[in-house]
Each structure stands twice: as structure tokens, then as C-alpha cells.
VEXKOL-292481 format. One record per residue: residue in three letters; z, y, x of N, C-alpha, C, O, CB in turn. Coordinates in steps of 0.001 Angstrom, whole numbers, plus 500000, padded with zeros to 6 digits. Each point is the difference from the previous one (the first is absolute). Glycine has a CB too. Layout:
alaZYXZYXZYXZYXZYX ...
//
This chain:
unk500000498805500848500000501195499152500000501236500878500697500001501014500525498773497152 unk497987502358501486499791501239500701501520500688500029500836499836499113496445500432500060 unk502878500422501857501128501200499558499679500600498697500834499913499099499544500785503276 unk498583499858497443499385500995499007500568499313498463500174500763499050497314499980502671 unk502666498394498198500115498691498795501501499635499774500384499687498873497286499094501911 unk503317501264500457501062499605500066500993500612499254500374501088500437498847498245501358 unk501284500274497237501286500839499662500913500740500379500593499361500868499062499512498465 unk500898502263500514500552501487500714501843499955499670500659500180498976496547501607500327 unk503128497911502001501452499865499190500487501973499360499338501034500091501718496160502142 unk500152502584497252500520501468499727500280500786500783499949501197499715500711498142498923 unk499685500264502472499855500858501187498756500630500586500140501087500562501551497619499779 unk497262500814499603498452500296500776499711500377498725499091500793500244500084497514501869 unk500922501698496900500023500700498919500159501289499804499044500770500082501456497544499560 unk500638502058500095500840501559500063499842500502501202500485501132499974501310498386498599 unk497593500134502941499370500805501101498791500139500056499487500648500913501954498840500140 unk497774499874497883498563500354499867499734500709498664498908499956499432500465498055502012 unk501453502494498202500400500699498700500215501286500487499230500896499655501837497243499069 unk500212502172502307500292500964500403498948500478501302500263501122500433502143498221498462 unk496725500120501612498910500107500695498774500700499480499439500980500489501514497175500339 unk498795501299498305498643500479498923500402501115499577499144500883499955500047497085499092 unk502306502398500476500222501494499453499952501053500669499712501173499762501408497982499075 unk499338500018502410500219501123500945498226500652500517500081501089500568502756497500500416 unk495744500882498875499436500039500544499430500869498987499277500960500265500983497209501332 unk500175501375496930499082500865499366500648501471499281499539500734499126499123496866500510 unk502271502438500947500959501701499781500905500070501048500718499152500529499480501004496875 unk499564501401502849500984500499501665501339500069499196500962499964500768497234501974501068 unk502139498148496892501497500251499704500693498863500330501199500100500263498436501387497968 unk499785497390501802500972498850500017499765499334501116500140498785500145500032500952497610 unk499206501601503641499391499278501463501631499045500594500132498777500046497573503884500894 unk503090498155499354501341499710499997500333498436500189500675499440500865499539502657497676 unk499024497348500263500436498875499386499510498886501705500587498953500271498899501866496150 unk499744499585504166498957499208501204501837499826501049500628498984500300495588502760499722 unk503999499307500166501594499788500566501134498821499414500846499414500675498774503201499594 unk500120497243498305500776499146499200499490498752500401500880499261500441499565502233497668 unk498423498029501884499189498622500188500442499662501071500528498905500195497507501389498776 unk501767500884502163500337499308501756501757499773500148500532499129500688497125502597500745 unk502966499179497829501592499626500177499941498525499033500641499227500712500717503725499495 unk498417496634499145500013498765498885499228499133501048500768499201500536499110501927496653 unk499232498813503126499299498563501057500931500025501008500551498929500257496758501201499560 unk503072501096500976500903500150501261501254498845499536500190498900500520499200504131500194 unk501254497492498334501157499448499538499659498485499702500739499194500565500132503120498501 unk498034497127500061499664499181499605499331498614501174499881498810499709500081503243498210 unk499699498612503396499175499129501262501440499676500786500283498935500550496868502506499842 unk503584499609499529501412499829500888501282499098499497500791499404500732498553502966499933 unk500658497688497761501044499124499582499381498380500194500685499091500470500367502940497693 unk497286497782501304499298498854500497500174499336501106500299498805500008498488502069498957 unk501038499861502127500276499758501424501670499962500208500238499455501078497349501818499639 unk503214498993498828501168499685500105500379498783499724500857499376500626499347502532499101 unk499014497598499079500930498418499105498491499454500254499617499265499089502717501327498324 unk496689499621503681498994498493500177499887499806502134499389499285500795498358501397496033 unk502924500074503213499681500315501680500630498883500589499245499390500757500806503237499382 unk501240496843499745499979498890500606498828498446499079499500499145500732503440502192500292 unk496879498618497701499191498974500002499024500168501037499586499098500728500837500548497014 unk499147501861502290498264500098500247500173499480501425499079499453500606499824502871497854 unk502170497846501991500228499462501744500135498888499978499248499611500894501810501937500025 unk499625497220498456500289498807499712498102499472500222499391499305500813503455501113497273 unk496831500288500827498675499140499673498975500055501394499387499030500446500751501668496663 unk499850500361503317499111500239501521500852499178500681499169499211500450499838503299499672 unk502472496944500442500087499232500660499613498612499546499841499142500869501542502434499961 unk498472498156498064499512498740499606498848499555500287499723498809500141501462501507498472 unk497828500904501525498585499881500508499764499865500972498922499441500200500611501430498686 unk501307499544502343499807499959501248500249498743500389499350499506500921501060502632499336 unk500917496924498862500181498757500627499343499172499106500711499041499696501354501384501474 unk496976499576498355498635499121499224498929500572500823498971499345499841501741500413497447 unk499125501317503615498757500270500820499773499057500832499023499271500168501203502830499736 unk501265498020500852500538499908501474499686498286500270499988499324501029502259502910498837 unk497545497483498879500007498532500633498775499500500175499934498980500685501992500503498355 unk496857501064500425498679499792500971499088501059500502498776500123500052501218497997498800 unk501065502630501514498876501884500109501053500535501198501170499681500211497853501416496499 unk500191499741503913500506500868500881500559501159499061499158500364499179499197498909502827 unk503002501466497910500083501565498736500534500864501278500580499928501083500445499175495785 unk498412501674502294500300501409501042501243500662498917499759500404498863497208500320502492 unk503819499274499026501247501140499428500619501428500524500524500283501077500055497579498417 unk499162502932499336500499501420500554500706500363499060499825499707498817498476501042502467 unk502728500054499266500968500915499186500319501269500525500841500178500880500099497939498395 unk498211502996500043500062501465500480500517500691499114500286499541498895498004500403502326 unk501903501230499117500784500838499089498752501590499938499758500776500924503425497940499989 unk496237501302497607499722501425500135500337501096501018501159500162500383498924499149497667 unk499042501335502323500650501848501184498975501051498988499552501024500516500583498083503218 unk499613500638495151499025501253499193499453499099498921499574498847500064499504502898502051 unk501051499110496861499714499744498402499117498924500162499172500039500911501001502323497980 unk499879496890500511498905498378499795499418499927498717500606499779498951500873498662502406 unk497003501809498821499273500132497965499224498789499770498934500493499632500394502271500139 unk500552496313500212499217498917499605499311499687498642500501499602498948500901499803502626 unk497688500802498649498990500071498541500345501158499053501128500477500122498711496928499811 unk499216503188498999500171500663499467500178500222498429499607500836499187499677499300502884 unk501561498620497895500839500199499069499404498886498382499042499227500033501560503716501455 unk500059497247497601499979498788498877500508500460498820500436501145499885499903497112501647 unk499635500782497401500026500620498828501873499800500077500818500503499229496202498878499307 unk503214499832502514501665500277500337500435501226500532501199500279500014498921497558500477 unk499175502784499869500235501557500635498727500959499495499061500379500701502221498625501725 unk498935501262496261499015501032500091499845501083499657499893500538498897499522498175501154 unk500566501852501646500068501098500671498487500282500598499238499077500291503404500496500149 unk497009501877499709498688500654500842499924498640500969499217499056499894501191504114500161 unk500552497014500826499900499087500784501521499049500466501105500540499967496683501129500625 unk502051497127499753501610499627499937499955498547500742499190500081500924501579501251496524 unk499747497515502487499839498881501471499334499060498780499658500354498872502878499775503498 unk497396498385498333499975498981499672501018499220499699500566499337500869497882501088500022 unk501958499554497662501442499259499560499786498555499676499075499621499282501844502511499661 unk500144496907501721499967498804499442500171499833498527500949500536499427499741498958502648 unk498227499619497143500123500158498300500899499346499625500116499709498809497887500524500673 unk503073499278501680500786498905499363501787499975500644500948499581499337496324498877500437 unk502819502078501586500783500673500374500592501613500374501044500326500564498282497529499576 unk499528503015499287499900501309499600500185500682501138500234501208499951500452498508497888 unk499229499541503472500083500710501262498690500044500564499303498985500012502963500359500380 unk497212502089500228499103500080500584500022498803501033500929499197499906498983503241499459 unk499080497379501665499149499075500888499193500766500129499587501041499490500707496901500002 unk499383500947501818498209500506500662499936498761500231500817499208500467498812503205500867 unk498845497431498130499315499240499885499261499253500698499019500507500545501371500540498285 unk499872497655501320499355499111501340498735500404500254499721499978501198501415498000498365 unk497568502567499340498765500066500563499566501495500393498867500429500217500625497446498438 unk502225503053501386499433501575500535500383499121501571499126499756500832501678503131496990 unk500928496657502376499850499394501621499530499446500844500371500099501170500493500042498334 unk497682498738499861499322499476500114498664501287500447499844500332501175501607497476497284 unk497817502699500570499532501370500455500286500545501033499399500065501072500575500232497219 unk501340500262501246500562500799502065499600499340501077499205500407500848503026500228498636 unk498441498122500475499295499009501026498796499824500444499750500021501206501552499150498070 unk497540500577499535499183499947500617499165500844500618499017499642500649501481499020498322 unk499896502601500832499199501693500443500612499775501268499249499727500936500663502331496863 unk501811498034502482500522500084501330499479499249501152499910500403501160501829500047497617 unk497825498037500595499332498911500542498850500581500735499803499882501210500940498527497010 unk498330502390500716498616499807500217499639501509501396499073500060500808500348498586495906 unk501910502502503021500401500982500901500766499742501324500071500750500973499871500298497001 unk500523497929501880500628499782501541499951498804500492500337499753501158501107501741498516 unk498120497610499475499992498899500612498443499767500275499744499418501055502556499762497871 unk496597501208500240498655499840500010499350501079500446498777500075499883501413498517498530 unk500728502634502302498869500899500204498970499928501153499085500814500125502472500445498802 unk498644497814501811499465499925501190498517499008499494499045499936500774503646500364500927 unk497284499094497162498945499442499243498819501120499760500238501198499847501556497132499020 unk496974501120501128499205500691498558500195499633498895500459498885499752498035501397501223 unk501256500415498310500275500509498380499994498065499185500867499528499265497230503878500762 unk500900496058500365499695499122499407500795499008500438500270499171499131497766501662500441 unk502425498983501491500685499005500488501339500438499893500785499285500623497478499900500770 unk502309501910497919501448499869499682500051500254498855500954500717499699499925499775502102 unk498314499142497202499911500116498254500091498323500057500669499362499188497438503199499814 unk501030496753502205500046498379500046501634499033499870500403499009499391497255501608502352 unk502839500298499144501297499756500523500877500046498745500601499106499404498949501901502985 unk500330500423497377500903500183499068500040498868498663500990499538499433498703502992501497 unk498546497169498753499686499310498868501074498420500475500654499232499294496279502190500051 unk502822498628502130500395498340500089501701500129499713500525499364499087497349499649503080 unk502889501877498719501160500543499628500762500105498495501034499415499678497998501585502258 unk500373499670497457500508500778498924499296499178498915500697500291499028499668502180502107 unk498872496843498497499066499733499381498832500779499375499854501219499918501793497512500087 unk497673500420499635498325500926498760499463498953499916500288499044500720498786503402500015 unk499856497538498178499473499473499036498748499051500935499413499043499495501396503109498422 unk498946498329503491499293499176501299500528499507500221499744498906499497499308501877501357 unk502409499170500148500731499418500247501021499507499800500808499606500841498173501054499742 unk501133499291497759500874498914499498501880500822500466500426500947500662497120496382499942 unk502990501597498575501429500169500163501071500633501074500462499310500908498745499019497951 unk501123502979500959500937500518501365500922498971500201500519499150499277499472503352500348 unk500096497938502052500774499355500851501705500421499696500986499270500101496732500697501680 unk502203501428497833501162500697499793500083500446498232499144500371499195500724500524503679 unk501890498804497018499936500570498396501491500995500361501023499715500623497694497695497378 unk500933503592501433501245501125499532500365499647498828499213499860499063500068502073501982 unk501983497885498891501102500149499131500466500783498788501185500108500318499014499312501519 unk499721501078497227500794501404499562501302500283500531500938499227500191498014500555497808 unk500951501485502215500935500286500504501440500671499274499837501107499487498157498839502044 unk502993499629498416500959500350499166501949500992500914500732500031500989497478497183497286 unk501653503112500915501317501184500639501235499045500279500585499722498953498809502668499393 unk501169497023502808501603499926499823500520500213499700499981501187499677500162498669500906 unk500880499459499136501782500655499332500665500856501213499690499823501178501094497712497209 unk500148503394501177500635500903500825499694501476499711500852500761500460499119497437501163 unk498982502404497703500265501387499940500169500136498295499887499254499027498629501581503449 unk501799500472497768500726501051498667498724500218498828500199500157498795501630501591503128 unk497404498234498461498988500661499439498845499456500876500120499676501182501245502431497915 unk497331497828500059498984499766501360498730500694499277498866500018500480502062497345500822 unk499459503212497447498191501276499729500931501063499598501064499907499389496343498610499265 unk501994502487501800500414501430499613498715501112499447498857499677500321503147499845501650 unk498152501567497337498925500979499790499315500676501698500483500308501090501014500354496142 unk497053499303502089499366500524501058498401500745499635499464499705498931502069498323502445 unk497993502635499287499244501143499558498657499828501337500097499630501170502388502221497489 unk496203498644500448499606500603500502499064501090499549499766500142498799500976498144502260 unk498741502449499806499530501225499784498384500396500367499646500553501041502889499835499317 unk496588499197498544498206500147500435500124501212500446500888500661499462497632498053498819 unk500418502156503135500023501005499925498607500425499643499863500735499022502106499247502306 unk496608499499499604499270500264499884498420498851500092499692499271500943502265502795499580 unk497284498134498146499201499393499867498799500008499859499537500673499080501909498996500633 unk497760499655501075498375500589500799499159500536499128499934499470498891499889498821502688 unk499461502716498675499517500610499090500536500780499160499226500904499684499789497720500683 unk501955501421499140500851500653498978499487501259500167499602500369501104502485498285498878 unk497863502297498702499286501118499424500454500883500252500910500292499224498445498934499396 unk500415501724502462500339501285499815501880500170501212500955500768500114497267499257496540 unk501215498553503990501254499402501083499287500389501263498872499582500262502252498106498442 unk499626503200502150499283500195501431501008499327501128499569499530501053499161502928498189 unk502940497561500325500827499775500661501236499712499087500250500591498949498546500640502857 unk502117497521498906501144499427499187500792501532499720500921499841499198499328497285502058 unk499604504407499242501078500697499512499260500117498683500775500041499045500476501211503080 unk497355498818497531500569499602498489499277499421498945499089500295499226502084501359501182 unk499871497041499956500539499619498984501295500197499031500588501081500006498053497937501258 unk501656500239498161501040500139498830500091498156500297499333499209499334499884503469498420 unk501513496997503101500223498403499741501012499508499230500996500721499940498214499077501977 unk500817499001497374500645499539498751500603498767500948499465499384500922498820501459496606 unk502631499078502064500958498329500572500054499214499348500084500165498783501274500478502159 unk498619498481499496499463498417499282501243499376500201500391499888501162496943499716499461 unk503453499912498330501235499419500290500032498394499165499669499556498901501537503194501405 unk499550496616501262500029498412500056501465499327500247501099500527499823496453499651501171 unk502121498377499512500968499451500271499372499458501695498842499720500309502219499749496727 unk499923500526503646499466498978501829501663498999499765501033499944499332497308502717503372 unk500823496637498525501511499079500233500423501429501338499378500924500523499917495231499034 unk501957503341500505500650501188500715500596499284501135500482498876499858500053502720498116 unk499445499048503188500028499836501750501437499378499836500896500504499323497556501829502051 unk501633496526499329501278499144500569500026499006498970501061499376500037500468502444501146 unk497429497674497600499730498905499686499451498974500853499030500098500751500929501096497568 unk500617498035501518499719498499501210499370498795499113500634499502499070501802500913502630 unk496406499205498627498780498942499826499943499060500313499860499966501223499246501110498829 unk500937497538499291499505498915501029498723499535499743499717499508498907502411499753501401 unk497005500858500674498327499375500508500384498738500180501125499709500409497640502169500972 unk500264497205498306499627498675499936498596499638500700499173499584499190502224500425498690 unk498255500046503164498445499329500189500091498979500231500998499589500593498001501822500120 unk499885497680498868500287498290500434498400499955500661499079500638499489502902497946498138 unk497854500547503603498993499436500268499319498782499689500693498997499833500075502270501289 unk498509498686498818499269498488499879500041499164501181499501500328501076498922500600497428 unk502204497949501262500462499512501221500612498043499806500808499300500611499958503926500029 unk498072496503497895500364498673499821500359498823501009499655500327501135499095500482497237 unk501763498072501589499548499747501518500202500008501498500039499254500978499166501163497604 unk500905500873501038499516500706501750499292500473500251500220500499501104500217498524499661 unk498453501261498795498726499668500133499613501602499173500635500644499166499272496055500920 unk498755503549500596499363501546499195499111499137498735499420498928500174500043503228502440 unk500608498648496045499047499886499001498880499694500520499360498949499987501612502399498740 unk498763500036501912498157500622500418500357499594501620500898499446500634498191503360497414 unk499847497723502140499989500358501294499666500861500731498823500295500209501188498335499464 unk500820501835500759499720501732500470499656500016501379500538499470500972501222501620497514 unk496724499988501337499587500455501715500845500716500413500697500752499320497162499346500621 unk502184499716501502501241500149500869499618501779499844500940500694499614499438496570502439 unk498521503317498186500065501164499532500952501234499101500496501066500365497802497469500155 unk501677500749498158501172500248498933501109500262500544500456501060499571498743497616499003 unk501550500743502312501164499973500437500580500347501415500907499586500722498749499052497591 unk499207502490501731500433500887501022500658501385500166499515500911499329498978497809501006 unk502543501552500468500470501547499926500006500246500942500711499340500758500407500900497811 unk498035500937501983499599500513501264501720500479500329500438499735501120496430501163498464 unk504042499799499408501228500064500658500926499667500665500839500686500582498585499743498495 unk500411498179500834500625498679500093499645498979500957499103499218499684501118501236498250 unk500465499410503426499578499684501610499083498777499827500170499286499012502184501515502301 unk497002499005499285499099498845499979500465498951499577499526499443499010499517501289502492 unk502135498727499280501111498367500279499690500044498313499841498860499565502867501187502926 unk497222500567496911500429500223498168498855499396499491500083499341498963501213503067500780 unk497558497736500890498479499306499301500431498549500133500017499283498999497811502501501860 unk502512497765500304499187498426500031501905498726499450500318498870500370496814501973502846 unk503518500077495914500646499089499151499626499817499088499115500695499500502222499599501155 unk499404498300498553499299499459498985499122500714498912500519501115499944501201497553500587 unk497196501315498535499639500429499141500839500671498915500066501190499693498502497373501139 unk502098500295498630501257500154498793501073500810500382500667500399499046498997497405500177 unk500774502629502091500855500367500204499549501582500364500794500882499671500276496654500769 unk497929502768500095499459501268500252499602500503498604500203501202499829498997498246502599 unk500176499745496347499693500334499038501755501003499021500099501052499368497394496433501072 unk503541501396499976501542500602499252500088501142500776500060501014499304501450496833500072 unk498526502392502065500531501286500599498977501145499909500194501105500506501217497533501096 unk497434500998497681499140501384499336500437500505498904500223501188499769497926498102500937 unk502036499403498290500700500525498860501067500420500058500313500898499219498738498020499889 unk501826500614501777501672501160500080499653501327500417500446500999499436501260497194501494 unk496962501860500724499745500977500160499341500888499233500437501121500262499914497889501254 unk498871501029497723499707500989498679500874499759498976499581500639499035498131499447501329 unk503461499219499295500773500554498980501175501045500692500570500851499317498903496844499129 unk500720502165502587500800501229500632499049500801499951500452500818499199501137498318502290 unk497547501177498751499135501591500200499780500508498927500120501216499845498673498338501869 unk500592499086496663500340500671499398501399500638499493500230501209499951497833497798500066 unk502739500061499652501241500799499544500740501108500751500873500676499457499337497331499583 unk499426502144502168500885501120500811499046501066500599500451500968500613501408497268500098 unk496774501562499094499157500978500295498974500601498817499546501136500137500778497736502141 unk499339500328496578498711500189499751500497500369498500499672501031499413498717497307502425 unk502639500430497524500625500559498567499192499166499023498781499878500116501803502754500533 unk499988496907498574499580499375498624499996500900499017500595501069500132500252496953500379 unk498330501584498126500338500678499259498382501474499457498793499994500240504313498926501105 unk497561501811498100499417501383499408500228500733501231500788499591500852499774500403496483 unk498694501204502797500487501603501142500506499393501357500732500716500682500438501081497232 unk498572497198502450500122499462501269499965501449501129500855500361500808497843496995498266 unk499843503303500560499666501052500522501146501173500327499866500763500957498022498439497903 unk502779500829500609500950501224499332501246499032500774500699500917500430498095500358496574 unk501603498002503243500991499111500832500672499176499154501114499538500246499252502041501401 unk498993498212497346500920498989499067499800498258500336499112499454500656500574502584497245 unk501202497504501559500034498451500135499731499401501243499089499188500161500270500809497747 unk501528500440503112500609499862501376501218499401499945500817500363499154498136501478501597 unk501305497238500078501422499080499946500348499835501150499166500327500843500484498442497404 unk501824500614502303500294499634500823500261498986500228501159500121499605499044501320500394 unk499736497234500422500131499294500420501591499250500537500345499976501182497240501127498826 unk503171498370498943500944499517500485500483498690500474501036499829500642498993501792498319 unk498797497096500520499876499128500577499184499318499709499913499839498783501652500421501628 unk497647499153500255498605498710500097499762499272500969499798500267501184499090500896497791 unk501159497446500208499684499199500861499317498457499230500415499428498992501591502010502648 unk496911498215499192499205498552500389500760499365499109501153500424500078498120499492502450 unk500582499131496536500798498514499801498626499513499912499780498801499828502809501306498778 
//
């Protein structure tokens, strides 16, 4: 069954009620403040009474991976607002995250980390390729519709237990847009603020990557090409396949999470984390 089709509880109800009014009269703009304090309140008490299941259940996954897969495990903590997807008929807001439909806590989503990955992949690990031969890589890597089934799967990613709160109000502000009539320079404009929800800095994540690693043995078989990083001393090329293949994937999930950012406004410095522990099983 479509979202579009699905039945609306009373809650996504009365915020798409107070949404629509607000859009179609400035007297009752106000009301856009009411919606974000009500989800705020409403994502945070969620995350209060499901945060340890939601942790229970990711460790359950890891020890059903672990027993024929290589998993990569991380646990970072937000350093700047984290926006993941733009939003649902569970949040609807201009703009607002990706809420679980069933534990009412935002996530990010295994196939945006999966994404990150494979751009970071194709930027630092393939740049020394031509174009064609690190779209190859990546295809054998990551998967596509040529090369069949990825080697690597991302996880969704879900918030730990331990903080107070983990979305707060957040804003932003269009200033200027190309072409715009009678616009020579941002002094003038008249910019309008766009008001949302982010997850908020010192929320802590746990990542899940698992490799393909039935066996022992690689799925595919990857040219030694793929699995090169000019950064990374030579002695580093001529170990095993499978094993150079895991320390790429740790090495682009650190760059992404501590350099590059998941998420929305990456650009702008959002959805940057720190890194508090990962490691191989």
C-alpha cells in the first residue's frame, strides 16, 4: 500500500491541519511554531521510551551478521545539526528529517550512507582512475544493475540511548535566487526563514556496514585496481584482497563521517560527527 493510501493517525492529522492553515492565512502563520514545538516534543518523548529497544535490536543484528560477514561498527556522536531526508507525512514541515514510521525517531538511511560512500569511494579512492574505470569499480563495489549485487550494505542508522533530547528547531534563510527580477545584489533582498526541525549536535549514532564475505571468499572479483589508495604506503597493496577491500570501507566511512557529513547542507557544515568508536568484527 502507498503512503498516499495509508491511514493518518490523529496526530499527523491535526499537524497537517495546522500546516495547511497556516499556509493559506498569515493570521494563523504563528501556528508553523506550534507544529515544530509538538513534533519537537513528540520525536523526543519517542526517543526516550524506544532508544534502548532501538539499541537492543542493532545489537542483535550485528551478532546475526558477525557470524558469516565481516561488520564494520561505528559509534559517533554528532559536532553540527544532522538533516537526513526531507521530511514525511510524519513531519510535515517546509522541510524536516526522515522519521521512523514506527519508532517515531528520526534515522538516516542505509541507502543515503551507502551513497556517501560511494561518491567518497569514487573521490579518493578512484581518483587516480579514468572516469570509466572508477564508475566500474564502484559498480563492482557498491553494486548496479551490470554488476549485480554490492559487496557492501549500510545499515540504517539509528540514535543511541543517553541524550536529553536529540531534534531541536532549526532555520534556514533563502537569500538569493538566479535570475530573480529586479535582484542585482543579496542587499536587496527581503529574505523569509524557513523554519524546521535537525537532529541536534552531541547525538550519538550507531553505523552498521557489513561486507560480503561468505566463506571467506569475495562474491565478485575485484581488479586489483579498485582497491587502491595512492595515500596509503605500498606494503598496503599486496595484502589480501578481502582485507584491503574492509580497510577502504572503514577508510571512507571515517572521511565520510568526520570530514565530508551525511545528510542535507553538508555544504553549510552540517551532518559531521565524531567518531567515538569503530571497529572490524
Amino acid at each position: 500500500m502507498s503512503s498516499a493510501t495509508q491511514p493518518q493517525s490523529p496526530l499527523v492529522s491535526k499537524a497537517l491541519e495546522l500546516y495547511e492553515a497556516s499556509k493559506k492565512n498569515n493570521k494563523v502563520a504563528g501556528k508553523i511554531e506550534s507544529i515544530i514545538r509538538f513534533w519537537i516534543n513528540h520525536i523526543n518523548e519517542s526517543y526516550r521510551l524506544t532508544a534502548d529497544a532501538i539499541s537492543s535490536n542493532m545489537e542483535r543484528i550485528v551478532e546475526a551478521l558477525k557470524k558469516n560477514y565481516h561488520v564494520i561498527v561505528a559509534e559517533a556522536r554528532a559536532v553540527e545539526n544532522v538533516r537526513p531526508g526531507i521530511g514525511s507525512l510524519l513531519l510535515p514541515l517546509e522541510w524536516g528529517l526522515t522519521v521512523h514510521p514506527i519508532y517515531r525517531v528520526p534515522y538516516i538511511p542505509g541507502s543515503s550512507i551507502k551513497g556517501v560512500l560511494r561518491a567518497v569511494y569514487q573521490d579518493r579512492v578512484a581518483k587516480s582512475l579514468d572516469p570509466d574505470t572508477a564508475n566500474k569499480c564502484a559498480d563492482i563495489i557498491f553494486g548496479s544493475t551490470s554488476e549485480g549485487i554490492s559487496l557492501v550494505t549500510a545499515f540504517d542508522a539509528y540514535p543511541l540511548p543517553g541524550s536529553r533530547g536529540i531534534v531541536g528547531p532549526d532555520i534556514i534563510t533563502p537569500h538569493m535566487r538566479p535570475g530573480e527580477k529586479g535582484v542585482i545584489s543579496e542587499l536587496d533582498l527581503e529574505p523569509v526563514p524557513v523554519k524546521g526541525v535537525s537532529i541536534r549536535p552531541g547525538t550519538r549514532f550507531k553505523f552498521i556496514l557489513k561486507i560480503d564475505n561468505i566463506r571467506g571468499e569475495m562474491k565478485n572479483s575485484i581488479p586489483s585496481d579498485c582497491l587502491k589508495i595512492e595515500d596509503i604506503i605500498s606494503s598496503y597493496q599486496n595484502i589480501d584482497p578481502l582485507e584491503r577491500l574492509r580497510n577502504i570501507i572503514l577508510y571512507i566511512l571515517i572521511l565520510s563521517l568526520e570530514y565530508i557529513g551525511i545528510g542535507g547542507r553538508t555544504l553549510k557544515g552540517y551532518g559531521r560527527f565524531e567518531i567515538e568508536k569503530i571497529e572490524i568484527i
